[in-house]
Structures are given as structure tokens and as C-alpha cells.
C-alpha positions, 0 to 999 in steps of 0.5 A: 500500500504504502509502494502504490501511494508513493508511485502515486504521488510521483506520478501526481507531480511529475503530472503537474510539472508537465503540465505547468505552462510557460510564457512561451507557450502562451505566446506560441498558443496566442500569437503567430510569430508574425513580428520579431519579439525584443527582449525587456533586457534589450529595450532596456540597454541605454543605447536602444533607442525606439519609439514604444507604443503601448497597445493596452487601453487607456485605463491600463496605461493609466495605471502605469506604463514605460517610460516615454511610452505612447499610448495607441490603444488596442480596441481603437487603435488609429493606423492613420494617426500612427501615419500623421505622426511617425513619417520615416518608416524606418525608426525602430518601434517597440510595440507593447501590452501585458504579454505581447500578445495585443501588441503582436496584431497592432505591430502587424498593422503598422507593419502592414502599412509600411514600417520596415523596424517593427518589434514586439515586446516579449513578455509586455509590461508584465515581463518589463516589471517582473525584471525589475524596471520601472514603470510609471504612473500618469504623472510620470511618477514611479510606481508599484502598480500595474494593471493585471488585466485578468485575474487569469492573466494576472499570474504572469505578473509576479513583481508590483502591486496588481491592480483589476477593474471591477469585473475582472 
């Protein structure tokens, strides 16, 4: 009895190692693989210099984003103002979300429409925040919080302050 639970337990956790997913797979379910992924590490080195849109909603970015970033939106993202704004096509842009997954589909329009240095953040602001790099609020504050978009989403965001909207 005692051989047969042991077998039982082993099995049990060997089960749910096997089973754990990890971001890549999640960015390999969910994405297509259209949009060269840059790591956080590397937009992060001083000399990387890029344009970064953040393709969340404005109630996300309002909790906090990256430095500098601009807000595109996902939901109401406007190719065209893109277009107005950014005129030479060839500027590195770094698009971002929570994971990577939204910004892939906003890195493929602007792709579409003629940018030539187009990347998509691995991980998002979550994996940004998880490394230890700061992000800030609307005031340009630094600060602890993030939006966690989901409760199911939320468990790839270990470091800062989760922060949900009613519902969620």
C-alpha cells in the first residue's frame, strides 16, 4: 500500500510539472510569430533607442506604463494617426501590452502599412516589471502598480502591486 501511494504521488507531480505552462507557450498558443519579439533586457540597454507604443487601453496605461511610452490603444487603435505622426518608416518601434500578445496584431498593422523596424515586446509590461524596471504612473511618477488585466492573466505578473477593474 504504502509502494502504490508513493508511485502515486510521483506520478501526481511529475503530472503537474508537465503540465505547468510557460510564457512561451502562451505566446506560441496566442500569437503567430508574425513580428520579431525584443527582449525587456534589450529595450532596456541605454543605447536602444525606439519609439514604444503601448497597445493596452487607456485605463491600463493609466495605471502605469514605460517610460516615454505612447499610448495607441488596442480596441481603437488609429493606423492613420500612427501615419500623421511617425513619417520615416524606418525608426525602430517597440510595440507593447501585458504579454505581447495585443501588441503582436497592432505591430502587424503598422507593419502592414509600411514600417520596415517593427518589434514586439516579449513578455509586455508584465515581463518589463517582473525584471525589475520601472514603470510609471500618469504623472510620470514611479510606481508599484500595474494593471493585471485578468485575474487569469494576472499570474504572469509576479513583481508590483496588481491592480483589476471591477469585473475582472
Amino acid at each position: 500500500m504504502k509502494l502504490n501511494f508513493s508511485y502515486i504521488l510521483i506520478f501526481f507531480v511529475a503530472f503537474s510539472i508537465n503540465a505547468q505552462e510557460t510564457l512561451s507557450d502562451v505566446l506560441k498558443t496566442h500569437n503567430q510569430g508574425s513580428v520579431p519579439y525584443i527582449s525587456v533586457q534589450e529595450l532596456a540597454m541605454p543605447k536602444t533607442e525606439a519609439i514604444i507604443f503601448d497597445a493596452r487601453e487607456v485605463s491600463e496605461y493609466n495605471v502605469s506604463h514605460l517610460k516615454n511610452a505612447i499610448f495607441v490603444g488596442y480596441d481603437n487603435f488609429n493606423i492613420k494617426t500612427v501615419l500623421e505622426t511617425i513619417k520615416d518608416k524606418d525608426k525602430k518601434i517597440v510595440v507593447y501590452c501585458s504579454l505581447g500578445i495585443r501588441s503582436e496584431d497592432i505591430a502587424e498593422q503598422l507593419k502592414k502599412a509600411g514600417y520596415t523596424n517593427v518589434f514586439n515586446l516579449y513578455g509586455g509590461i508584465f515581463e518589463w516589471k517582473n525584471n525589475g524596471f520601472p514603470v510609471f504612473d500618469l504623472n510620470e511618477k514611479e510606481t508599484e502598480k500595474v494593471h493585471a488585466f485578468s485575474k487569469a492573466w494576472s499570474k504572469w505578473l509576479v513583481k508590483g502591486e496588481k491592480v483589476y477593474e471591477k469585473g475582472n
